[in-house]
C-alpha positions, -999 to +999 in steps of 0.1 A: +312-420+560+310-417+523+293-385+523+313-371+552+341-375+531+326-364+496+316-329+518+352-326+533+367-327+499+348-305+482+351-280+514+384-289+507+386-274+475+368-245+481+389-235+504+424-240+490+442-232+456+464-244+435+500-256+450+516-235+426+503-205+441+523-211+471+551-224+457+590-205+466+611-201+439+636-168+449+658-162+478+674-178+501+648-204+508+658-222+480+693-224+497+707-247+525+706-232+560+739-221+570+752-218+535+777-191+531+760-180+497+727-178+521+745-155+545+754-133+512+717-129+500+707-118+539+730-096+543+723-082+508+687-083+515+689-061+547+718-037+532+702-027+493+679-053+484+691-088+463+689-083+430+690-115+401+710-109+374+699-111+340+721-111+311+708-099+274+729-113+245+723-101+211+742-119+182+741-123+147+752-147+122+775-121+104+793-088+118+776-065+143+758-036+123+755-003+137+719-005+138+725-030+161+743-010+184+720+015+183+686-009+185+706-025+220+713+011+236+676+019+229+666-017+245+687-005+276+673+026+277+637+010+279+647-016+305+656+012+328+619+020+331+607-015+337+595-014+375+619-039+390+646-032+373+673-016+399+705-018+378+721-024+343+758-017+323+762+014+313+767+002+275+763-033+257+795-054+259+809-066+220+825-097+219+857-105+204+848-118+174+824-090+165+790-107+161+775-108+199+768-075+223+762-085+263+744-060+286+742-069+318+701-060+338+699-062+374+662-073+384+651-066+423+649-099+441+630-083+471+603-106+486+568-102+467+588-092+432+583-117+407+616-121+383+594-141+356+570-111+347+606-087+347+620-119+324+596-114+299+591-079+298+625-077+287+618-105+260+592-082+249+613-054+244+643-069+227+619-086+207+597-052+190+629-032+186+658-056+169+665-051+133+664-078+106+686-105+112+695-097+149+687-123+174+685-118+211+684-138+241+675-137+283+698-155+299+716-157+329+704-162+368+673-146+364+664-159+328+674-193+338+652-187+371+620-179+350+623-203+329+624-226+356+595-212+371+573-213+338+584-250+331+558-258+360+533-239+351+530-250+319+527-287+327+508-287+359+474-289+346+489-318+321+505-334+353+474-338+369+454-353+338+482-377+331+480-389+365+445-392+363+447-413+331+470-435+344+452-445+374+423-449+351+439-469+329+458-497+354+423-499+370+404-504+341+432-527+328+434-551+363+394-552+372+385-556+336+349-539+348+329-511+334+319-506+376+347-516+399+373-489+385+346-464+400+347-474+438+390-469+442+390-439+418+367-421+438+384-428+465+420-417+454+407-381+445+389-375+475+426-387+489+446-361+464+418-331+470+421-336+508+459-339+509+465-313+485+441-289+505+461-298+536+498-288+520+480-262+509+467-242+540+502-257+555+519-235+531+498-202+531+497-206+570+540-204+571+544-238+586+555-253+553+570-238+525+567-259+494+601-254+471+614-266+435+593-294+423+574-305+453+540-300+442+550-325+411+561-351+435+534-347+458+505-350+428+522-381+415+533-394+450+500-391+465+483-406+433+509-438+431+505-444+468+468-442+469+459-466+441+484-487+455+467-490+488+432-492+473+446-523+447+458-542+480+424-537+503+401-548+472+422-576+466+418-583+499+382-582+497+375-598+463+398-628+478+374-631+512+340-630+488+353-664+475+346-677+509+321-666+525+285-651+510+280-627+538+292-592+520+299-578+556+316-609+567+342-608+539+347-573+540+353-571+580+375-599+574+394-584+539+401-551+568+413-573+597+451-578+582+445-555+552+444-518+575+469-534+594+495-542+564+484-505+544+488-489+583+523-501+588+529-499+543+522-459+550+542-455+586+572-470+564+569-449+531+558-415+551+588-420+581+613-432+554+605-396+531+599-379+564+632-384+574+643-356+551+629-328+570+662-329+590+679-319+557+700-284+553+692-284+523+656-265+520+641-285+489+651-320+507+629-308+537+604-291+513+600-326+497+597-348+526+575-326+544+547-324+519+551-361+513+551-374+541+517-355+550+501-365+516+506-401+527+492-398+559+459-381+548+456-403+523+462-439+540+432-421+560+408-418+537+413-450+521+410-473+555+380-450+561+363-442+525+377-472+506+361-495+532+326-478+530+326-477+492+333-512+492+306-523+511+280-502+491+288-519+461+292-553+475+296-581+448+277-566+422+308-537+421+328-562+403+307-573+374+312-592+351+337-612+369+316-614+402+337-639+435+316-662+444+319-684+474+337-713+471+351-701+437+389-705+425+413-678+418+428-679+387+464-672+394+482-695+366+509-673+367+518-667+400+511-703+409+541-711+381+565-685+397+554-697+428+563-733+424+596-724+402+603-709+438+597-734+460+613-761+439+649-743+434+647-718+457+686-711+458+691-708+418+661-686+423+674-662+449+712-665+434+702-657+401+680-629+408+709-612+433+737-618+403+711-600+384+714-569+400+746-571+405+758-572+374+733-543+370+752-523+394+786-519+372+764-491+357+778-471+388+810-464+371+795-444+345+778-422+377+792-384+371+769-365+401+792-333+396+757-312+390+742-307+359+754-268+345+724-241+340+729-248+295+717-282+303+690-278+330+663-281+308+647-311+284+638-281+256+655-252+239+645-225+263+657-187+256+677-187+287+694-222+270+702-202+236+709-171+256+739-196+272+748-210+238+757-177+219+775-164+250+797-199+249+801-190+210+814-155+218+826-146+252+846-164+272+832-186+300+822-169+327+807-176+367+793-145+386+801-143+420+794-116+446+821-109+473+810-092+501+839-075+528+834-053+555+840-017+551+869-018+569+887-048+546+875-042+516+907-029+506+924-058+514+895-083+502+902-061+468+936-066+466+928-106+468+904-103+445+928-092+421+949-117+422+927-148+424+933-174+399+903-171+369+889-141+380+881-120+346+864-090+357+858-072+392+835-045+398+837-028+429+804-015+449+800+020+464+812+020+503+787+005+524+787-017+560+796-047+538+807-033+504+802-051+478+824-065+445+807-085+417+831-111+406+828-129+369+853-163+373+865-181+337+839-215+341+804-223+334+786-221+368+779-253+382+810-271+368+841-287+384+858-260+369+835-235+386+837-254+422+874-252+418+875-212+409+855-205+442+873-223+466+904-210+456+889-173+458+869-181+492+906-191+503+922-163+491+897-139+507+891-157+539+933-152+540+928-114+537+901-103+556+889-139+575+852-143+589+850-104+574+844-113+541+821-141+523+820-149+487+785-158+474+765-153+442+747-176+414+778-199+409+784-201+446+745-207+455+748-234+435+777-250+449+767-248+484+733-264+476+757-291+465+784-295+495+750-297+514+734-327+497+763-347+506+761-336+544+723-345+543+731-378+525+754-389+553+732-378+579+699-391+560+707-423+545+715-437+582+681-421+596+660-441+570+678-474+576+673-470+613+635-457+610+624-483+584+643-513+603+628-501+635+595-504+619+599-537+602+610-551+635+577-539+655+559-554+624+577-587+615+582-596+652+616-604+637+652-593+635+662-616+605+638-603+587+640-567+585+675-570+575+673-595+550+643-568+538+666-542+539+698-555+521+671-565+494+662-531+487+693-519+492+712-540+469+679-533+446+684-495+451+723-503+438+714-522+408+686-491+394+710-465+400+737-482+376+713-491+348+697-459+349+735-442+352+744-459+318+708-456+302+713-417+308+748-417+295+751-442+269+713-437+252+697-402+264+721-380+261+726-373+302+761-372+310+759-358+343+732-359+372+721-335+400+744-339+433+708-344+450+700-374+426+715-405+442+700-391+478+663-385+459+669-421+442+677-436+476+650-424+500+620-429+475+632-466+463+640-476+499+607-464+509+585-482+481+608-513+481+601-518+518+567-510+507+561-541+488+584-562+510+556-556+537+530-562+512+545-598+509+563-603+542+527-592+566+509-618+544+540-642+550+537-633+587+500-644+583+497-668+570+525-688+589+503-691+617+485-719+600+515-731+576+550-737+574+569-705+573+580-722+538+545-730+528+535-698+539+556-680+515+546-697+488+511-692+496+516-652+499+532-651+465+504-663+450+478-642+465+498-610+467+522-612+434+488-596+410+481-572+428+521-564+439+528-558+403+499-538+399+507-516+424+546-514+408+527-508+377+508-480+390+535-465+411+561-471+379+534-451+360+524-423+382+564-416+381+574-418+347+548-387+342+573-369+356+590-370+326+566-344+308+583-317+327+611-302+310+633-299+337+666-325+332+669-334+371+629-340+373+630-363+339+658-380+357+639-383+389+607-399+374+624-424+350+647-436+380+620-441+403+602-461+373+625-480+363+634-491+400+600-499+412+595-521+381+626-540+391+614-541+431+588-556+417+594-577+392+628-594+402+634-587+441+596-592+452+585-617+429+619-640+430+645-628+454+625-620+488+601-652+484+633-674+473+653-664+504+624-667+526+617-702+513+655-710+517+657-699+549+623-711+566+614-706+598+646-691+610+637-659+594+618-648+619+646-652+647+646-647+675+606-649+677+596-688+678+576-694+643+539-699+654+541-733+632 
């Protein structure tokens, strides 16, 4: 088994590449089906060709010079014979105020062009010809877009060593064994080399397109989930090696309700993620398709590998702290929380729940209006200065591209016109579906901005109906986020109903699975609001992605019904033998180690996420942190066990308890 798996992976790795290669970053794939901005960049696509605009801003601290002038013209002229480039302004734009000029470059968008490479060819240029003392920036769609792009690439190698080091350390940190780390770290990267390889060949083959930051929550997913799996089965397996000498013994024994609790653990967490492949929006399905596969693979290799490891090192693996039979686990700790439980289980459960609820007043500082492009990322990027100066010198403006049928573009002009905050209109030569490129007064991706196009999608719906559509950069964006809340209503039921449907087949229970469930939920509540005032009041967030909350949602849920069925299957065990309230009691103690250590781990593998310079990732990765810690911590360790205990053996209504 071992070496059947050691040659898969490194076939495995032979045969695949990096995920970046085969990430999507342009077109309307990173859209929501059905989108009317989508609709835009087809029809573009088929008519001329979509183009990304990119907008050079050249500004200096004092009055424009006419060297400057001059040195910008020359930049234009030089950008015209970049390969890619398919449009531009006939002459740099001055501000108002004198000390900022604005050319606008369009950059082909066509499928195989790469905008980064265009991006910084243009960087280049602007950067050998300026003059003393004149400073110029790529902005816009398409700078924004490859910085964006390059944000990944610069981190992905770093991504994957922090990870590493992580699982290394928590291993190293719980076994407290120069040997034992060895067996589950080997074991989790043949897990991430074969899952990987799969989304991978997934990918190149068409059948899944990996979008935005999946491959970064994938490599941490896939790494959390993995070590948390391995922590639980050698657990398991040091805890049976206490009983009984016979190595095999234990080990067949340690697998008997250990594959069986990681099995249903890895049906929860991959159907719960999975669930988002029914998304519009593409990077929701992006994400849950890849995860839910990485999970799979890997809960396969480590009921297979893990096992086989474990066996070859036997007792000897955990040196210096070798089990022996008829030895005592020392559990000092969890044998206090345990007995604080069982003694006032009601102050324990109702002081845990007031806990978190008091956490969730955070919720009124929640502002998910989108974050705008000037504060996408964690750094000073160019495209981020590029925004700056044009906020300091030019009014704010959206670009949007209205598209009307040959036939009513007259009319879709006229209502152009006279749209509230449009600044500038430029029309397109005639065409099937001509074209006008729009520039609104906002900052894409701002209530303002939201407000702007609806009011010109009405105006132009009004003069030309289903013969016009407004899309464009601001609009994209917009859509993306009318589409996350669809999803969310359509999603957050799907997960409930999946998960509880699970728990039921598991628990043998109805109680249960919702006491399990409003747990996690009310858990789920209670992150979301501390993290909403940690972003606002300390880092300097004040606004979140529309797709946070729905992110936040289906990745707690999944990992705090994770850990409830770490605790609940070895409740459900070990009431065969016990009092359902004795029983709990009994499963805190042996699970609430190696529960936190998995949190730990899981917490960990997250907050790496926050290396990327990306604002809605950063967000991502410190919410799911933060959450797990408090799954962990206060609804595993006090709430679940206290309400278990309080309630006894009616929790597992309407099945008769076996005691």
């Amino acid at each position: 088994m071992v070496v059947a798996w050691v040659a898969i992976a490194v076939a495995a790795v032979l045969a695949s590449g990096p995920l970046d290669d085969v990430r999507v970053t342009s077109g309307s794939s990173m859209l929501a089906r059905g989108a009317e901005s989508a609709r835009v960049l087809d029809l573009l696509a088929k008519q001329s060709g979509r183009v990304v605009p990119a907008l050079v801003v050249y500004e200096r601290p004092g009055p424009l010079q006419r060297a400057d002038l001059r040195a910008a013209r020359q930049d234009l002229r030089q950008f015209a014979s970049v390969p890619g480039v398919v449009g531009m302004a006939s002459d740099p734009l001055p501000s108002a105020d004198g000390h900022a000029l604005q050319v606008t470059v369009l950059l082909s968008g066509k499928p195989g062009v790469l905008v980064s490479p265009l991006v910084e060819r243009l960087r280049q240029i602007t950067a050998e010809g300026s003059p003393p003392g004149l400073i110029s920036h790529v902005s816009g769609a398409g700078g924004a877009a490859a910085d964006y792009v390059d944000s990944f690439r610069r981190v992905d190698g770093t991504l994957l060593a922090l990870s590493l080091a992580v699982v290394l350390l928590v291993l190293l940190a719980v076994y407290r064994s120069p040997v034992l780390w060895v067996i589950p770290m080997l074991a989790v990267v043949v897990a991430y080399l074969c899952s990987a390889a799969a989304i991978y060949a997934l990918a190149r083959s068409g059948l899944m397109t990996l979008r935005a930051a999946t491959p970064e929550v994938f490599t941490v997913l896939v790494f959390g989930v993995a070590t948390d799996y391995a922590l639980l089965l050698v657990a398991r397996y040091r805890e049976r090696l206490r009983t009984t000498a016979d190595e095999a013994a234990a080990l067949k024994d340690a697998l008997s309700g250990g594959i069986r609790t990681v099995v249903a653990s890895a049906l929860t967490v991959a159907g719960g993620v999975g669930c988002l492949v029914v998304a519009d929006t593409h990077a929701l399905r992006s994400i849950g398709a890849a995860a839910a596969v990485g999970i799979l693979i890997t809960t396969a290799v480590m009921v297979t590998l893990l096992p086989a490891l474990m066996l070859l090192g036997g007792r000897r693996a955990f040196w210096p702290s070798t089990p022996r039979p008829g030895e005592t686990a020392r559990d000092g700790l969890w044998r206090g929380v345990a007995g604080f439980v069982g003694q006032r289980p009601r102050l324990a459960w109702a002081g845990s729940a007031l806990l978190l609820t008091m956490l969730c007043l955070g919720l009124t500082t929640l502002d998910a209006s989108g974050i705008p492009p000037s504060s996408l990322f964690t750094m000073r990027t160019d495209s981020v200065a590029g925004y700056d100066a044009l906020r300091r010198h030019y009014p704010a403006s959206a670009p949007v591209v209205v598209l009307a049928r040959q036939d009513r573009s007259a009319a879709v002009e006229q209502a152009v016109h006279t749209a509230e905050g449009v600044v500038a209109m430029r029309p397109g030569p005639p065409a099937p579906w001509r074209t006008f490129d729009v520039v609104l007064a906002a900052e894409p991706n701002t209530p303002e901005a939201q407000r702007l196009v609806e009011d010109l999608r009405g105006a132009v719906r009004a003069a030309a109906g289903g013969a016009a559509l407004v899309g464009g950069f601001t609009t994209e964006l917009l859509d993306v986020q009318a589409a996350l809340v669809d999803d969310a209503f359509l999603i957050v039921p799907l997960i409930l109903l999946v998960v509880g449907l699970i728990l039921v087949v598991l628990l043998r229970s109805l109680v249960a699975p919702l006491l399990l469930m409003g747990t996690v939920v009310l858990s789920f509540a209670a992150t979301l609001g501390l993290c909403s005032a940690l972003f606002t009041q300390f880092l300097g967030y004040p606004v979140v992605d529309a797709s946070f909350a729905l992110y936040a949602f289906v990745f707690l849920m999944a990992f705090g019904i994770d850990y409830n069925i770490f605790l609940m299957a070895r409740v459900r065990e070990e009431a065969v033998r016990l009092d359902t309230r004795e029983a709990t009691l009994h499963a805190l103690r042996a699970t609430g180690g190696v529960i936190t250590a998995a949190g730990v781990v899981l917490a960990a593998a997250f907050f790496v996420l926050t290396v990327l310079p990306l604002v809605p990732v950063v967000q991502l990765g410190l919410l799911v942190a933060i959450g797990v810690v408090i799954d962990t911590v206060i609804v595993r360790s006090f709430l679940v066990p206290a309400l278990a205990h309080h309630m006894g053996r009616r929790i597992w209504w309407p099945a008769r308890a076996a005691s």
